[in-house]
C-alpha positions in Angstrom: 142.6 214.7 84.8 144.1 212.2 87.2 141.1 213.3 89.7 138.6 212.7 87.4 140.5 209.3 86.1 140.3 208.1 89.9 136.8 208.9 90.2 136.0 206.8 87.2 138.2 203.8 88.3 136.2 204.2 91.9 132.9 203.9 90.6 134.0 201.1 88.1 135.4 198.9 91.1 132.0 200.0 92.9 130.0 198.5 90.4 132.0 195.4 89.7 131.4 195.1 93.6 127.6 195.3 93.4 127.2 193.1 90.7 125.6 189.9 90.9 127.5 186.7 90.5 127.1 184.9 86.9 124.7 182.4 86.3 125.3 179.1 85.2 123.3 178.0 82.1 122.7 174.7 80.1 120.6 174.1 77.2 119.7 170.7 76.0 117.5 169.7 72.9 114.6 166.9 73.1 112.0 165.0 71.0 108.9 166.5 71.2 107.1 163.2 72.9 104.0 164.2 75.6 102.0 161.1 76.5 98.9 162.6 77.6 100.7 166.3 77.9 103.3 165.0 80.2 107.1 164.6 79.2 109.8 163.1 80.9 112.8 164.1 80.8 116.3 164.2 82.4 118.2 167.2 83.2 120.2 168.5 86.1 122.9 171.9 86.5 124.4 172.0 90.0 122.0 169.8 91.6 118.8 171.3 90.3 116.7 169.0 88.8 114.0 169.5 85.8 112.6 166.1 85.2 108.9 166.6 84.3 107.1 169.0 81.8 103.2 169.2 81.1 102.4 170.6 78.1 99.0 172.3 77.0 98.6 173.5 73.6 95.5 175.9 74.9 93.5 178.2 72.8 93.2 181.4 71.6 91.8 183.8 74.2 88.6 186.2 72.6 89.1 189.1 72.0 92.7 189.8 72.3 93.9 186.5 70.6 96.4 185.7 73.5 97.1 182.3 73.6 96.6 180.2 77.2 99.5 177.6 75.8 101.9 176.8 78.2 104.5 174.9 79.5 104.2 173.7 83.1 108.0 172.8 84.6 108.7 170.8 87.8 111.9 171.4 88.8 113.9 170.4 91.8 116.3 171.8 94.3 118.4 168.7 95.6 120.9 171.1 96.3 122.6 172.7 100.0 122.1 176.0 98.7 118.6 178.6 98.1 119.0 178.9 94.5 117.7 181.7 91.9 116.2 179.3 88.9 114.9 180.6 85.4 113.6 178.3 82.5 113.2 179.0 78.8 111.4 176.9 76.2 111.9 177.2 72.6 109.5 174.6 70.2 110.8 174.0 66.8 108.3 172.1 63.7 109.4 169.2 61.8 111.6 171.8 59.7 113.7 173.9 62.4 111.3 176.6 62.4 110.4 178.2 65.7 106.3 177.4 66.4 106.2 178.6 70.6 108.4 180.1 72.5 108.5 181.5 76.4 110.2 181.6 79.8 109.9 181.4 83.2 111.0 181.0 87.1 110.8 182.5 90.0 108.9 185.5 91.0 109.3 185.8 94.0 112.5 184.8 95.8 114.9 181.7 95.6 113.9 178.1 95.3 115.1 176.7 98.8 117.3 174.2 99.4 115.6 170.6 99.1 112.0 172.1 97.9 110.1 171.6 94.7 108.3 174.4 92.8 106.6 174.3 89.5 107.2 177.2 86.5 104.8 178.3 84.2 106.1 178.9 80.9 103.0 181.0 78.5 103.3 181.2 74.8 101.9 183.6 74.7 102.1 185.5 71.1 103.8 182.8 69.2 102.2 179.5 69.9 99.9 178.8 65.7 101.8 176.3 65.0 102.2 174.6 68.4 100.4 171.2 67.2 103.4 170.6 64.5 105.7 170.8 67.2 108.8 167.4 67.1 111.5 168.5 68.9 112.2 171.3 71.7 114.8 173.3 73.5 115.0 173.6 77.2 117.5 176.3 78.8 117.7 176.2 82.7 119.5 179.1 84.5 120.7 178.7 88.0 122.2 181.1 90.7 123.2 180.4 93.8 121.7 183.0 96.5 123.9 185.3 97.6 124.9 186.1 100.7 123.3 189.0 101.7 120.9 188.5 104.5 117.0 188.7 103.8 115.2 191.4 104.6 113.2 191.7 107.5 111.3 194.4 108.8 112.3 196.5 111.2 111.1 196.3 115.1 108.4 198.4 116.0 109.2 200.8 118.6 107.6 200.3 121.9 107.2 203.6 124.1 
């Protein structure tokens, strides 16, 4: 019993060791607003910036009625640090009803420190109702890289 107990606790502190640091997450509501598709707006967790949004309400796409709607985010990294960085878009009608809804960030790798990158945000399945669209939620998710070393490959041996 006290075997087994110890092998439990050792793979529990193994695990707790291995897993990734939290992300930091804020979510902020705005008036849906696009002059010509683009919206400004002003929004910053730990020095990563979102302060641009285009926005193309799209069309249906023949003949498996996937939408090409979307949601195109600039987002900034005035930070010291490489930073992991996810975005999620939720667009609510007149009456609180959800009308589109997606996410995105980045597929490969970190956003590095001082760089720019833009994230495509589909909506993809739920998107109908996208032209009665007044107000919107915005969820940016940060993590900073941790620090483990990238991966390179290894040399080539030489004879």
């Amino acid at each position: 019993m006290v075997k087994r107990l110890s092998s439990i606790l050792a793979v529990a502190f193994t695990l707790a060791l291995a897993s990734p640091v939290s992300a930091e997450l804020m979510t902020k509501k705005f008036d849906w607003a696009p002059v010509g598709g683009i919206q400004k707006i002003d929004m910053q967790l730990n020095d990563i910036a979102i302060s641009e949004m285009r926005f193309d309400l799209g069309d249906t796409v023949a003949p498996i009625r996937v939408s090409s709607a979307k949601a195109v985010v600039r987002v900034d990294n005035n930070s010291q640090q490489d930073q992991q960085v996810g975005v999620a878009i939720a667009v609510f009608d007149a009456e609180g009803n959800l009308v589109a809804a997606g996410d995105g960030g980045n597929k490969v790798g970190d956003l590095n420190r001082g760089d720019r990158s833009e994230f495509t945000v589909h909506f993809s399945y739920v998107y109908r109702n996208l032209k009665t669209a007044r107000s919107f939620l915005i969820t940016l998710e940060t993590q900073t890289k941790s620090g483990k070393s990238k991966w390179t490959p290894k040399p080539t041996p030489t004879s």
